[in-house]
C-alpha positions as a printed NumPy array, in Angstrom:
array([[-102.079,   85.347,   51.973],
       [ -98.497,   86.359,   51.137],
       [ -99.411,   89.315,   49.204],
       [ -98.849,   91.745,   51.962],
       [ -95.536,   90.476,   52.58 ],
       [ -94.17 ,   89.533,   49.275],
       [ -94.145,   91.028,   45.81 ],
       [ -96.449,   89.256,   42.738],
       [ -92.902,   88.593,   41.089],
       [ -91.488,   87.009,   43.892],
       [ -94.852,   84.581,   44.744],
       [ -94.87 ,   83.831,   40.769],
       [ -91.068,   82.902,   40.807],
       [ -91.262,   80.939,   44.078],
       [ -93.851,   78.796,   42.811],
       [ -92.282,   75.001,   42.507],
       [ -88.898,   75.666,   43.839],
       [ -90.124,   77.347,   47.026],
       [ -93.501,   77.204,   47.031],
       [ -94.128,   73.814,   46.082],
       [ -95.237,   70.467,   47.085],
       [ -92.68 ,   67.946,   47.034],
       [ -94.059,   64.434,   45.595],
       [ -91.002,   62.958,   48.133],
       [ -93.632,   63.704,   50.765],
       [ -96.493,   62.182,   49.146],
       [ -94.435,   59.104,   48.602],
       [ -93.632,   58.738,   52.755],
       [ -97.23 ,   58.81 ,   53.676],
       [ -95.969,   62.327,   55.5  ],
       [ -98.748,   64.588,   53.61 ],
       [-102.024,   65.924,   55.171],
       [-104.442,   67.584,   53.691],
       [-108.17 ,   69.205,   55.026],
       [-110.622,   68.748,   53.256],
       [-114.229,   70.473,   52.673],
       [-116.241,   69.041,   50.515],
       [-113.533,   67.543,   48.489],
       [-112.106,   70.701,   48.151],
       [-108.171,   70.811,   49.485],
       [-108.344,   74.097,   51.774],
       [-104.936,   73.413,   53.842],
       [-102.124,   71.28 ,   53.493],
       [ -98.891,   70.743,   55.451],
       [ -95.931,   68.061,   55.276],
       [ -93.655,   66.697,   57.533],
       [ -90.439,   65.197,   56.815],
       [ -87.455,   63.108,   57.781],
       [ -85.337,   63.598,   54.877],
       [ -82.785,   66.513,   54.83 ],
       [ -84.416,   69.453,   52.263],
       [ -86.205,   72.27 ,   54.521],
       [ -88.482,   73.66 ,   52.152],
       [ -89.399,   73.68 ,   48.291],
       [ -90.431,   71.021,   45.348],
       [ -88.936,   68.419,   43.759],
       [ -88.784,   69.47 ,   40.296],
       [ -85.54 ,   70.793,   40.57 ],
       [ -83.803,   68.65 ,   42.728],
       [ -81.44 ,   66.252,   40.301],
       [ -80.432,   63.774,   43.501],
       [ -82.412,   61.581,   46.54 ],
       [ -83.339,   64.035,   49.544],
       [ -81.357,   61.978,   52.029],
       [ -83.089,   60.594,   55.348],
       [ -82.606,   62.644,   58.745],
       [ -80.97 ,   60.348,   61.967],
       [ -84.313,   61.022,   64.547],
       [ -81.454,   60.918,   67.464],
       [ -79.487,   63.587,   65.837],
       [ -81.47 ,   65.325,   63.409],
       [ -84.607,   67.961,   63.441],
       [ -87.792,   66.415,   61.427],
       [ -89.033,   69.182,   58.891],
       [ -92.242,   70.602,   58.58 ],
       [ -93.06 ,   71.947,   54.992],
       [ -95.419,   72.692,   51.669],
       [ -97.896,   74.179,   54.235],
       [-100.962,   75.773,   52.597],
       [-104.078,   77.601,   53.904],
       [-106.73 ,   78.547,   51.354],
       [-107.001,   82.229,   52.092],
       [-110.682,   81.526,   52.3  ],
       [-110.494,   79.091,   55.244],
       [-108.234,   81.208,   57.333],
       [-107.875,   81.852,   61.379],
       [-110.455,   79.084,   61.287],
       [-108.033,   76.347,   63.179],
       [-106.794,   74.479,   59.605],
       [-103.44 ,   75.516,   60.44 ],
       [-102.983,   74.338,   64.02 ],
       [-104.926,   71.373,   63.24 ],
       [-102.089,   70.583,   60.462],
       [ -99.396,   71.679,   63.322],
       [-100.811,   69.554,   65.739],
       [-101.01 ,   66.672,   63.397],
       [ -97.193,   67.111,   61.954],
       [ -96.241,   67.149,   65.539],
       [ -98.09 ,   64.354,   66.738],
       [ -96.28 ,   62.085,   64.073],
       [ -92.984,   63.325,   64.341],
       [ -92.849,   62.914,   67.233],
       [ -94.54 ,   59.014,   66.749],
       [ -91.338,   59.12 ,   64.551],
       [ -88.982,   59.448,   68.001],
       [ -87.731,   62.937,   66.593],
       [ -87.219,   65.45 ,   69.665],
       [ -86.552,   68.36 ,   67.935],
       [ -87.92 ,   70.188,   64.533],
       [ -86.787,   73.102,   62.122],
       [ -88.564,   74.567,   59.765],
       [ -88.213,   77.494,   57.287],
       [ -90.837,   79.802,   56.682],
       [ -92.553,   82.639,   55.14 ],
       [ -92.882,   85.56 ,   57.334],
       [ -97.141,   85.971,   57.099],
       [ -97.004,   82.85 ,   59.582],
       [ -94.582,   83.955,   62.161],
       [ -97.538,   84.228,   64.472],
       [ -98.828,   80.913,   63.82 ],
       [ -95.688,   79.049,   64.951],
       [ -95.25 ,   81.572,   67.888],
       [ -98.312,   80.623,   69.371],
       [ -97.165,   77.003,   69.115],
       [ -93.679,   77.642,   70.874],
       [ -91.239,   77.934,   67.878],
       [ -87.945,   79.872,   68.385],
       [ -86.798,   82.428,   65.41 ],
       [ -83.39 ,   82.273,   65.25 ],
       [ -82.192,   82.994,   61.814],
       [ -83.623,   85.538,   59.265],
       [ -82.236,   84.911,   55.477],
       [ -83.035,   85.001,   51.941],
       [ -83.965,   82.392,   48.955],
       [ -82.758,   83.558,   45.75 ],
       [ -85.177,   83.664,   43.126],
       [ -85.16 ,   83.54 ,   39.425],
       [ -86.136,   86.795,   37.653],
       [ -87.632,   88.34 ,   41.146],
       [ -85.963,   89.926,   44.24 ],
       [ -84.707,   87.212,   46.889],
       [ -87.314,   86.111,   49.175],
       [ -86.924,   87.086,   53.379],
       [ -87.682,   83.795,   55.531],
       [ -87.228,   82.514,   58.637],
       [ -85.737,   79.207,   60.047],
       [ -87.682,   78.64 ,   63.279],
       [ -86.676,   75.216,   65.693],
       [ -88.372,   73.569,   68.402],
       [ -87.566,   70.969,   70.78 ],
       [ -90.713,   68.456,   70.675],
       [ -91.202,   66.82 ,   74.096],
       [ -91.876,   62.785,   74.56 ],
       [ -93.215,   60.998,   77.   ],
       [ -91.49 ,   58.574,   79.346],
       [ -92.377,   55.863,   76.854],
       [ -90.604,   57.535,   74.359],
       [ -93.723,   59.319,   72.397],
       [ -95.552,   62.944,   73.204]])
């Protein structure tokens, strides 16, 4: 799905340091994935530890944790099989990363992301506020996005 917006080279050199699942989220029980017929066809993570997007592989320290009451969760390594989409996987995964960070107490969320899904987190009220680029090894630097959101909770403290 990010052929229209970025380059072969740049998808190939983003894969596992930008495009890449980090095992980090696997490990906090903070990974969802849809499933048909045990085929993985979207995936998304959400996170309360400090990196905004990318894999592990490269990362030589712990991701530190995020303070809910001062921090924004992350939302990241999100996935649609280009087969399966515009057919709800994606706002199903929103809704569910939402739904727990905000479980988690976290009132606010930023995220950084590839321009193809602009529309997706328009439509669920995210705010664009800064365009800039990821270098890339052996491609041209990749245009994103960070988006941010303020998540609202309920007078018990959860949405």
């Amino acid at each position: 799905m990010q052929r229209g917006t970025y380059s072969q080279a740049q998808i190939q050199a983003a894969l596992g340091p930008v495009f890449g699942v980090d095992d980090q989220l696997i490990e906090d029980g903070t990974y969802f994935v849809v499933e048909d017929e045990s085929k993985i066809v979207g995936c998304v993570g959400w996170s309360y530890r400090k990196s905004l997007f990318g894999g592990n592989s490269e990362r030589n320290e712990p991701d530190p944790l995020l303070d809910f009451k001062t921090d924004s969760a992350r939302v990241r390594a999100f996935f649609v099989d280009p087969a399966y989409a515009r057919q709800g996987i994606g706002s199903a995964l929103m809704m569910g990363c939402e739904n727990a960070l905000r479980t988690m107490g976290f009132t606010r969320v930023e995220i950084s992301a590839t321009l193809i899904v602009e529309p997706l987190y328009s439509k669920f009220g995210y705010k664009f506020f800064e365009h800039y680029e990821i270098a890339l090894k052996g491609a041209e630097s990749m245009k994103v996005v960070k988006i941010t959101k303020e998540i609202e909770q309920d007078q018990n403290g959860v949405g």
